[in-house]
N, C-alpha and C positions, 0 to 999 in steps of 0.2 A: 572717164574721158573728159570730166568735165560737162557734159552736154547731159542734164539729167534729162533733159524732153525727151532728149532721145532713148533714154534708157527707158526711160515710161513708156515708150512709144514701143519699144520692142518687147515689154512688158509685157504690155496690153494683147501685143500680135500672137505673141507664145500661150496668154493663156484665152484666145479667141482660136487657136487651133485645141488645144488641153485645158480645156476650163475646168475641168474635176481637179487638178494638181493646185494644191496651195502655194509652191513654190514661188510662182509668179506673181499672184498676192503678197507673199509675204515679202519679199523682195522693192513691190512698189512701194509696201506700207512704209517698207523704212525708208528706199529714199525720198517719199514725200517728207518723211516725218525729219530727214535729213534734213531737207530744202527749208526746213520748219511751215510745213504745210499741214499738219494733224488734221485739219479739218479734212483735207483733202484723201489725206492719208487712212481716215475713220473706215470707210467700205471697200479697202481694201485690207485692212486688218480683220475686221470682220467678216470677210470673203475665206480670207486664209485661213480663219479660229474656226472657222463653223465646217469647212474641210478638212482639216487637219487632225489625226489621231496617233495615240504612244507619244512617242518622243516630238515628232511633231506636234502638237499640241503643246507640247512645254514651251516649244521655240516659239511657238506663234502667239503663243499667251503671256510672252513677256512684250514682244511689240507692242498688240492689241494693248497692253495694260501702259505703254510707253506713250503710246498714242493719244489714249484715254487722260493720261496724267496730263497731257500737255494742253488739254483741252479743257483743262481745269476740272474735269469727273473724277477727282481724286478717290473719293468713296467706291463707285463704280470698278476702279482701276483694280485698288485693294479686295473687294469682293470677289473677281474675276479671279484674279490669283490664289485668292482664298481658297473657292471652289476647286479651282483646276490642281493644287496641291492636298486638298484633301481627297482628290479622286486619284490622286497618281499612284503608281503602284509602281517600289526600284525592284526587278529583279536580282535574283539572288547572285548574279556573275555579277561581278565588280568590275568587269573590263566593257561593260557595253556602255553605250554616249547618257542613258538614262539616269544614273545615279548624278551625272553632270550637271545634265537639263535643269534637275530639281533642285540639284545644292545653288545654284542660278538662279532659278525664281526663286527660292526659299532666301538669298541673299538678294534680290531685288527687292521681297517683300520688309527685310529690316530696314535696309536703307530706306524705305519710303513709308516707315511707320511714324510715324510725330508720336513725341512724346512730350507730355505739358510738363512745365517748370515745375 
């Protein structure tokens, strides 16, 4: 709508009634991190990662790791990802959002590998 305050704002209310649901977290992280506000964006990435499990957890750990990037914790970012793709586990159905989630962060994690000359 153009009015991120206010999206923050409704944000915040959704998850001051549902504070267990990462949704709402994950949600601010990005559009702070839209706003180019990572700093600001940081505790609510981490709000979301450390609630979030399955396939949520892949979703929230590529922000957190987006966030992280932007805030110059490249290391940090990389590790995070690291971790969180050597715990995933695809189920064996081919049609569920999981096998997605992970070909995503695992194609987040090339794009943001430096490779020296």
């Amino acid at each position: 709508s153009g009015r991120p305050d206010l999206g923050l704002e409704v944000l915040q209310q959704a998850a001051s009634v549902y504070p267990h649901e990462m949704t709402w977290y994950l949600a601010a992280a990005g559009l702070l991190l839209r706003q180019d506000e990572p700093q600001r964006a940081l505790p609510y990435a981490i709000a979301a990662s450390s609630l979030a499990y399955g396939d949520q957890l892949l979703r929230a750990t590529r922000t957190h790791a987006d966030v992280l990037w932007a805030l110059g914790q490249e290391e940090e970012a990389l590790a995070l990802v690291d971790q969180v793709l050597s715990d995933a586990e695809a189920p064996d159905d081919l049609q569920v959002r999981t096998h997605r989630y992970i070909a995503a962060l695992q194609t987040w994690r090339e794009e943001h590998t430096t490779t020296e000359p």
